[in-house]
DRENDO-1510 file (C-alpha; in Angstrom, 1 decimal, always signed):
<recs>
REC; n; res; u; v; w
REC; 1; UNK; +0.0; +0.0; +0.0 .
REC; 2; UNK; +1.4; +4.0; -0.6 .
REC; 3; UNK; +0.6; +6.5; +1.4 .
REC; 4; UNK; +1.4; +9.6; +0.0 .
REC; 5; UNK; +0.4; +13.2; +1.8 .
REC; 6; UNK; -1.7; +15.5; +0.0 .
REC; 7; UNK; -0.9; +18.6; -1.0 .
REC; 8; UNK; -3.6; +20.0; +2.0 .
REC; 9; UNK; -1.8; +17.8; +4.7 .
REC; 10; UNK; +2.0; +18.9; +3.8 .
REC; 11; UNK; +0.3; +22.8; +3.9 .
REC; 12; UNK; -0.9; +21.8; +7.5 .
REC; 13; UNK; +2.4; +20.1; +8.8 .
REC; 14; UNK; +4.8; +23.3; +7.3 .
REC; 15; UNK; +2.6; +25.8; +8.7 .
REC; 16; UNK; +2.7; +23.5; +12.1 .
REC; 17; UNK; +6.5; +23.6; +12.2 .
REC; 18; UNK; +7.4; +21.0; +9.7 .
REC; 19; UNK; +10.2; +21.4; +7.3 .
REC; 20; UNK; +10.2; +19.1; +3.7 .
REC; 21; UNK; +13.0; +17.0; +4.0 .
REC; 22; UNK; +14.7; +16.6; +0.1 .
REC; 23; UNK; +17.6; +14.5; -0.3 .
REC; 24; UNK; +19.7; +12.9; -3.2 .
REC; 25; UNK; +17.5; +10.1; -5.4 .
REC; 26; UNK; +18.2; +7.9; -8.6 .
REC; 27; UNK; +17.1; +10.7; -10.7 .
REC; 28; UNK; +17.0; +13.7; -8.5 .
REC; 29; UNK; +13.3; +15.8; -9.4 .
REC; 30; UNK; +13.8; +17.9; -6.5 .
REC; 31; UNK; +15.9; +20.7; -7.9 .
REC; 32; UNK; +13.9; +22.6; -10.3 .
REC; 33; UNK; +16.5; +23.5; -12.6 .
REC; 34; UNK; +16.8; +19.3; -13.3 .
REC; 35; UNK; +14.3; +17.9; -15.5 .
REC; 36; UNK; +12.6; +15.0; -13.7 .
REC; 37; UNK; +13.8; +11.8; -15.7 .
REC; 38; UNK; +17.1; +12.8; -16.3 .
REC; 39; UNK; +19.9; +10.9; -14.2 .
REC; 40; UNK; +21.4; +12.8; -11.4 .
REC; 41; UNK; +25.2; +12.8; -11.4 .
REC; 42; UNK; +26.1; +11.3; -8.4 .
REC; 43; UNK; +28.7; +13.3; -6.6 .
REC; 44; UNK; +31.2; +10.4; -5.8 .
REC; 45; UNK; +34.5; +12.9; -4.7 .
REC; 46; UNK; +33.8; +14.1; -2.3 .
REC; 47; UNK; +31.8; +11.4; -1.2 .
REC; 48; UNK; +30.4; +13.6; +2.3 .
REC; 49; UNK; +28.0; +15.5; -0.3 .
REC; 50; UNK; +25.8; +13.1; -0.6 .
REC; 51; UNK; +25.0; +12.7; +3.3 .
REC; 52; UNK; +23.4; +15.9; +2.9 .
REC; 53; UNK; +19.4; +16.9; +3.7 .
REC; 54; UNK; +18.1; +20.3; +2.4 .
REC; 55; UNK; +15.1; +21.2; +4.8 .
REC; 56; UNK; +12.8; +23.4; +3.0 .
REC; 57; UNK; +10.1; +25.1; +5.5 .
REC; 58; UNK; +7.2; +26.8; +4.8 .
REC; 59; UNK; +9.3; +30.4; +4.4 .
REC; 60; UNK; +11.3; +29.1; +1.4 .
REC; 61; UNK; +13.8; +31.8; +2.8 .
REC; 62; UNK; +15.5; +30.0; +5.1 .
REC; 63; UNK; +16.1; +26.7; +4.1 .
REC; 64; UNK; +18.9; +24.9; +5.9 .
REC; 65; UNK; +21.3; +22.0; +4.9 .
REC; 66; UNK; +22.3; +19.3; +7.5 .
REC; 67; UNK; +25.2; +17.2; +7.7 .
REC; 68; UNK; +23.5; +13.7; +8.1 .
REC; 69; UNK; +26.7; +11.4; +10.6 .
REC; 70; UNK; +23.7; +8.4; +11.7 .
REC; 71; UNK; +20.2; +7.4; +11.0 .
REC; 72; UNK; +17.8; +6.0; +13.7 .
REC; 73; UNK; +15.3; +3.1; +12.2 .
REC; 74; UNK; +12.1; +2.4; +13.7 .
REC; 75; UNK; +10.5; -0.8; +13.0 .
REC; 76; UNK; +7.2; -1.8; +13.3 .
REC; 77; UNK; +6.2; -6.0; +12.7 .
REC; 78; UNK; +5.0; -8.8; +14.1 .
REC; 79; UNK; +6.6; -12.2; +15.3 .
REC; 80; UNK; +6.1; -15.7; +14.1 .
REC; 81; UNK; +2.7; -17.2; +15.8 .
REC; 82; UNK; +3.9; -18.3; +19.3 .
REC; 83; UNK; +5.8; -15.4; +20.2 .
REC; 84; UNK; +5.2; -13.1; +23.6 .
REC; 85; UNK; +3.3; -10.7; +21.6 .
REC; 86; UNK; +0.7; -13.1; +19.6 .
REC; 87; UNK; -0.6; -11.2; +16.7 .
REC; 88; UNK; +0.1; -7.6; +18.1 .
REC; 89; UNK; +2.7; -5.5; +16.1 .
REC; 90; UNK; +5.5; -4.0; +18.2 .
REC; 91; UNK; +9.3; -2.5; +17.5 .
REC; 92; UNK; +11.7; -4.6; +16.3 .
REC; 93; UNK; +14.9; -4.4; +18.6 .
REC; 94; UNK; +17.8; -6.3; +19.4 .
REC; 95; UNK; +19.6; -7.8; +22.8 .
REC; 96; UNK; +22.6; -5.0; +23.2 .
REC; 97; UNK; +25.4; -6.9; +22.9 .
REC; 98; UNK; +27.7; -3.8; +23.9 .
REC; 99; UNK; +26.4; -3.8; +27.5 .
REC; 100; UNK; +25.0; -0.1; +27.6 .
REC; 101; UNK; +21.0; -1.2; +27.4 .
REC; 102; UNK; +18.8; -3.8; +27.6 .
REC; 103; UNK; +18.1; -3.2; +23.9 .
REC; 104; UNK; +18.7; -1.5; +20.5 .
REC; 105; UNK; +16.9; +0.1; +17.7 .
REC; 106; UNK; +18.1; -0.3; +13.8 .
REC; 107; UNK; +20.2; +2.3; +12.1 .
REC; 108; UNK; +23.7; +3.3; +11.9 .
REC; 109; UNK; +26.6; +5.6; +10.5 .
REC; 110; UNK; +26.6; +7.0; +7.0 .
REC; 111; UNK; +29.7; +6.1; +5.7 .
REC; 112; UNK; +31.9; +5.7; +2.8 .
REC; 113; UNK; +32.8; +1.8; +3.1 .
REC; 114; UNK; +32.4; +0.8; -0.8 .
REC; 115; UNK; +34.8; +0.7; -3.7 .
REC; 116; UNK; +33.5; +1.7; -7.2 .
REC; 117; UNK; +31.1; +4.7; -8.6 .
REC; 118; UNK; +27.5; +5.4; -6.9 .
REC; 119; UNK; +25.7; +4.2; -10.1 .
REC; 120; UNK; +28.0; +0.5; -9.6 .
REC; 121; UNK; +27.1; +0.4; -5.4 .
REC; 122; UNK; +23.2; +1.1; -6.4 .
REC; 123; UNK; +23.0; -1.4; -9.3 .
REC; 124; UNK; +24.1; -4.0; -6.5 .
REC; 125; UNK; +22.1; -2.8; -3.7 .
REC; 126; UNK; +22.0; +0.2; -1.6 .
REC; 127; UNK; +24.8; +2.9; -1.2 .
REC; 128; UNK; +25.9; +4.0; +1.8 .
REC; 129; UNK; +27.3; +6.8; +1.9 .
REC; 130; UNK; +23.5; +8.0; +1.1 .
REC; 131; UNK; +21.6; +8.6; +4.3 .
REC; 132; UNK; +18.6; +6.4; +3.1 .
REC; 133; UNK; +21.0; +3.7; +2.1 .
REC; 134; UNK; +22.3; +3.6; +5.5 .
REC; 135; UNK; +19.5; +3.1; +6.9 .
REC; 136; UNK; +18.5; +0.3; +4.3 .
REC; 137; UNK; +22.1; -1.6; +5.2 .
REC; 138; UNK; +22.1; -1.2; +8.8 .
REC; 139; UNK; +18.5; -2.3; +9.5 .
REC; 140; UNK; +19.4; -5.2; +7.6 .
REC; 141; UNK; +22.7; -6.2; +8.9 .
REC; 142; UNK; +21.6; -5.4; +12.8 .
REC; 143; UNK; +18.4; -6.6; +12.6 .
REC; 144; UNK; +17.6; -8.4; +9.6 .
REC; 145; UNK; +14.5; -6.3; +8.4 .
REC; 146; UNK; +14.7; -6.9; +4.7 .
REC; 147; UNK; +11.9; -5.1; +2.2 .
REC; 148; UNK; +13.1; -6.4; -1.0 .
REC; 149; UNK; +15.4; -8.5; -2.6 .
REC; 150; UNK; +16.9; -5.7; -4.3 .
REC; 151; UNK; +17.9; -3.2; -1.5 .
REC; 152; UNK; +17.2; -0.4; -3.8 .
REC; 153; UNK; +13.8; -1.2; -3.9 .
REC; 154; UNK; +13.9; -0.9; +0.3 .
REC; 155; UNK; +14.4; +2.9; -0.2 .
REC; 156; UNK; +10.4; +3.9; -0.3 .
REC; 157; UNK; +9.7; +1.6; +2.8 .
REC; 158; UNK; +11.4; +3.8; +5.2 .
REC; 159; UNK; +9.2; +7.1; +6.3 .
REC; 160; UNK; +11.6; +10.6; +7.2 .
REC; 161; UNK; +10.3; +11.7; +10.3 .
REC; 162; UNK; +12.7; +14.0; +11.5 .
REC; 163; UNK; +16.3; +15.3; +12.4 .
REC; 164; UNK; +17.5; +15.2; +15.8 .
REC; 165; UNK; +21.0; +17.6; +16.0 .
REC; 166; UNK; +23.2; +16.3; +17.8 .
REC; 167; UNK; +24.7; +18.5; +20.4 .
REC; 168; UNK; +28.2; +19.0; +21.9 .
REC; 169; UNK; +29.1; +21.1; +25.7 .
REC; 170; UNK; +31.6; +23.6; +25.7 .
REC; 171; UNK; +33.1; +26.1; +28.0 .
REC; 172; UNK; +31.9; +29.6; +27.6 .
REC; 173; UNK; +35.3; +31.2; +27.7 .
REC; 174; UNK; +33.3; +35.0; +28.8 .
REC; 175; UNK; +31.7; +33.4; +31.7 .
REC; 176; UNK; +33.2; +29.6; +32.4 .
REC; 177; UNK; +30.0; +28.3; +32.1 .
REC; 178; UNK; +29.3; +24.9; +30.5 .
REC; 179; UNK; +26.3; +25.7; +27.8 .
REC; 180; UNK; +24.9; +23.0; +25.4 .
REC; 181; UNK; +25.3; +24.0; +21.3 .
REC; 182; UNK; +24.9; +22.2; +17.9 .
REC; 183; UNK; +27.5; +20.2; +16.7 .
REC; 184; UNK; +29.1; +21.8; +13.2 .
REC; 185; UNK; +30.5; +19.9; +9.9 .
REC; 186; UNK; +32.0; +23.2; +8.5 .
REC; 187; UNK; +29.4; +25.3; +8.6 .
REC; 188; UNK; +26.8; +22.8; +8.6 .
REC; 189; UNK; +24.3; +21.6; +11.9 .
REC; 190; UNK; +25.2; +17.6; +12.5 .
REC; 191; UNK; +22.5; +15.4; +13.4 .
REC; 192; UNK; +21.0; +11.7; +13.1 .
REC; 193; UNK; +18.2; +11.2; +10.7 .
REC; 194; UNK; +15.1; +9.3; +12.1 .
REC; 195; UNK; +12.8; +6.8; +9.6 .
REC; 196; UNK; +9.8; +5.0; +10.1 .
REC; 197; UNK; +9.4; +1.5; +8.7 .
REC; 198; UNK; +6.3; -1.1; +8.8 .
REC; 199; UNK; +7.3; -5.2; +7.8 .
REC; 200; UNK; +4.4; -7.4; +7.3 .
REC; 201; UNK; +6.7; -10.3; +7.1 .
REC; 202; UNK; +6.4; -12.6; +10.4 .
REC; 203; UNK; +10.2; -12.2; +12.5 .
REC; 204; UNK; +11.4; -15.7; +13.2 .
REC; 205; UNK; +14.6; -15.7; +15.8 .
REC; 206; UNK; +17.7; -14.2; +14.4 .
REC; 207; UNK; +21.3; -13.5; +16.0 .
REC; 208; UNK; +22.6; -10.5; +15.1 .
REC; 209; UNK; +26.2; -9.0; +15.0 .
REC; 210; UNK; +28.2; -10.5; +17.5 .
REC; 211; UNK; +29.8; -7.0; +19.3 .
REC; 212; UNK; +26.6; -5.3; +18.3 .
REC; 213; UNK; +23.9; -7.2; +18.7 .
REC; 214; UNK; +22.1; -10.3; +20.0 .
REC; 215; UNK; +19.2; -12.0; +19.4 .
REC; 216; UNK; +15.7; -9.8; +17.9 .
REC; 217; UNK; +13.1; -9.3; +19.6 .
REC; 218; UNK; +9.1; -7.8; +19.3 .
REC; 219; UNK; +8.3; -5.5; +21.9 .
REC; 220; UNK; +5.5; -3.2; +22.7 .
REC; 221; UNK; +6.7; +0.1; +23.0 .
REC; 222; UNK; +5.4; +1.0; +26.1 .
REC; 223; UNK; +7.8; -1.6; +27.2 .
REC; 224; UNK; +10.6; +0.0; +25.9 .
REC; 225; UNK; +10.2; +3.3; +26.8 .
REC; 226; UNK; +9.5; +2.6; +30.5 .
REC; 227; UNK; +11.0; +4.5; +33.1 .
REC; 228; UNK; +13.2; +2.2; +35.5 .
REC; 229; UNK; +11.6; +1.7; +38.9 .
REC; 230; UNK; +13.4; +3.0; +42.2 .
REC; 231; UNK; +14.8; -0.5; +42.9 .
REC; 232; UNK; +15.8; -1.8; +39.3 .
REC; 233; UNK; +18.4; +1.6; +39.7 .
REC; 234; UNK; +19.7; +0.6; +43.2 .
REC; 235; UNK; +20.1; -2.8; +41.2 .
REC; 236; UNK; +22.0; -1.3; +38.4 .
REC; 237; UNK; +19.8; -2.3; +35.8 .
REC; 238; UNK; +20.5; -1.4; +32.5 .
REC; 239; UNK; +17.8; +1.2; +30.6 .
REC; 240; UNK; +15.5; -0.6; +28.1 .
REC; 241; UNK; +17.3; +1.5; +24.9 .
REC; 242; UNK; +19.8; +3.9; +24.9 .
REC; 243; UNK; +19.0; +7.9; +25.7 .
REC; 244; UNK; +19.2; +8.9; +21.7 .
REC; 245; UNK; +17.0; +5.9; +20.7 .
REC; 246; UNK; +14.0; +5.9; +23.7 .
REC; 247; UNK; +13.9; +9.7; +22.4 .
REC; 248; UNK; +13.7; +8.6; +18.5 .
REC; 249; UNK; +10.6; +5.9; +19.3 .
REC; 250; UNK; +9.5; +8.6; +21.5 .
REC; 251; UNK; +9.3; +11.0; +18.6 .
REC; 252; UNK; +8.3; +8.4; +15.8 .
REC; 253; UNK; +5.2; +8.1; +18.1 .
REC; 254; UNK; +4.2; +11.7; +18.5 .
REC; 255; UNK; +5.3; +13.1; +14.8 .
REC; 256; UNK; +3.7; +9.9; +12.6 .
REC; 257; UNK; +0.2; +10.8; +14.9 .
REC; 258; UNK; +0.8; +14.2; +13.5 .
REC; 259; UNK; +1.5; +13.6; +10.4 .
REC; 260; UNK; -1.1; +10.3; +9.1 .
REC; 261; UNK; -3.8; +11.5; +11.2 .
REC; 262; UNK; -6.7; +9.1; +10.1 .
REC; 263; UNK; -4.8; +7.7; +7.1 .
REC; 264; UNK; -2.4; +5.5; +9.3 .
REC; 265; UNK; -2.1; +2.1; +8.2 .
REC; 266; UNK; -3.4; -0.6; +11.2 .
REC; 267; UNK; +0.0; -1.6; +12.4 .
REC; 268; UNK; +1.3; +2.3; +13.5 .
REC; 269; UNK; -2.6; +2.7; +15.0 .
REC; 270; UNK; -2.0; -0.4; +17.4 .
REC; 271; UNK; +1.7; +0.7; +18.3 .
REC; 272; UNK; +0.4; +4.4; +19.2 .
REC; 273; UNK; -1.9; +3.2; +21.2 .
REC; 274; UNK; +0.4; +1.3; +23.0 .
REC; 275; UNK; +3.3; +3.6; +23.1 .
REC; 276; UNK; +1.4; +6.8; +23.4 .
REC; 277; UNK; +1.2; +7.6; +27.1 .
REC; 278; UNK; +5.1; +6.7; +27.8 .
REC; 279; UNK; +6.1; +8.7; +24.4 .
REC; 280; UNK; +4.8; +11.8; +26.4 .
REC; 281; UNK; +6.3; +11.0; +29.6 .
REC; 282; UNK; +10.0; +10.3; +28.0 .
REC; 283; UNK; +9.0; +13.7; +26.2 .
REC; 284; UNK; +7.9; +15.9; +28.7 .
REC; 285; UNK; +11.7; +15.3; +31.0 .
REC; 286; UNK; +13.6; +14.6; +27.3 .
REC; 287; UNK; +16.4; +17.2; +26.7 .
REC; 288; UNK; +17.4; +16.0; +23.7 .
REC; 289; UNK; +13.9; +16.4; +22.0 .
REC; 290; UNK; +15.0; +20.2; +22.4 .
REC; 291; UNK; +16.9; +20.0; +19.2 .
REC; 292; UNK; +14.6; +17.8; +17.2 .
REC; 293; UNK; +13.4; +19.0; +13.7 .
REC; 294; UNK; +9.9; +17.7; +12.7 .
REC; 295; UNK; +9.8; +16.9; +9.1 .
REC; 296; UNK; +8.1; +15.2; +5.9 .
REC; 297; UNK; +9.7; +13.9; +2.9 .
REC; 298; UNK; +8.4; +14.2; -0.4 .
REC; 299; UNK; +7.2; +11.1; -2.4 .
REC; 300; UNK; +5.2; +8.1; -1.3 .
REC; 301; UNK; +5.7; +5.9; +1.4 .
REC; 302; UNK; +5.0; +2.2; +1.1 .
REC; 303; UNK; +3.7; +0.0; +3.7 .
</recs>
């Protein structure tokens, strides 16, 4: 099924705040001085201009470019029959095998790890040293979630969301004070780019990558964005996702409610539900949902 936003509902979300997220594509329509059909060049030296996103608000005037280091994928399926949760989609996660959580979320680094042009790395699959190819490869190699047999064709199954910048603390040398600021790539904001993805395919068991991950899991989201009781902290238990990633669901939850409304396909109605009371408590005491970016992204989204 697509689900593509009308041109009523993308007026809504940018007067609301939103921003149009455009990035680079096979054949790039979103530049008006490219005719659509025509192959984009891909820009393979430097390789860092293609982990670019151009935000484009409702004042065309101030449209932004962000420097795109990680992308956050989350995952909405079901297990095999038999499993904890039944029939009831939930967010595919992973045992952290790095001992920092409980569990993990898909999603990655952008990074240039292939030999060969663009056009030769998307002929074989997904490239990624794009943001949305990242995303495609590191769902799949962390946590198996595969849309197609051709990676390319994974691209439209993962829904842009948002930006979260990511922040670093320095020393204000006029008063010695620590304050909080945007971390810069040149002159460009760094953040992590946040997708939404539905699989109708049933999850059987699968070990992930040993240093990474462990075995995958279903779990409700309002399991996963609980708040640790009093005595599991004494205990030194570990939080259920990491800070950056209970933030992400977090966010998934609120901005896809926003942004599908009444056309949200059945799966993301039953997580919501689920997830939507914690997703405002993690909010409401969440600093790093103070530099989060709502956005939309042109072209449909397949679920």
């Amino acid at each position: 099924m697509l689900i593509e936003l009308s041109a009523a509902t993308r007026k809504r979300l940018l007067q609301d705040g939103y921003s149009l997220a455009k990035e680079f594509t096979p054949v790039d329509d979103l530049l008006e001085h490219v005719n659509i059909g025509v192959p984009h060049i891909w820009p393979d030296d430097p390789p860092e201009q293609k982990n670019r996103i151009i935000l484009v608000p409702l004042d065309t005037r101030q449209v932004e470019e962000w420097f795109i280091t990680s992308t956050r994928a989350i995952t909405i399926a079901r297990e095999l029959p038999g499993g904890n949760m039944v029939d009831r989609y939930g967010i595919v996660c992973a045992e952290d095998d790095r001992g920092r959580s409980q569990f993990v979320l898909g999603g990655g680094k952008v990074q240039p790890d292939f030999d060969g042009t663009s056009a030769d790395r998307l002929l074989h699959g997904e490239d990624r040293e794009l943001v949305r190819g990242a995303v495609v490869a590191e769902n799949r190699e962390e946590l198996n979630i595969t849309f197609s047999a051709e990676d390319r064709g994974s691209y439209k199954s993962y829904f842009m969301f948002g930006i979260r910048g990511i922040t670093d603390r320095i020393t204000d040398p006029a008063t010695g004070r620590f304050e909080t600021v945007l971390k810069k790539e040149g002159k460009l904001s760094v953040g992590d780019a946040c997708f939404l993805a539905i699989s109708h395919e049933r999850l059987a068991n699968f070990e992930g990558q040993r240093g990474e991950t462990r075995a995958r899991h279903v779990k409700p989201a309002s399991e996963l964005l609980r708040e640790l009781s009093r005595e599991e902290r004494m205990r030194n238990v570990k939080p259920m996702l990491p800070y950056a990633q209970a933030t992400a669901l977090a966010l998934a939850i609120e901005t896809a409610k926003e942004i599908f409304g009444n056309d949200m396909p059945p799966a993301l109605v039953e997580v919501i539900l689920d997830g939507e009371e914690a997703a405002k408590r993690v909010l409401q005491r969440n600093s790093y949902a103070r530099y989060f970016i709502k956005v939309i992204q042109e072209g449909p989204w397949e679920v």
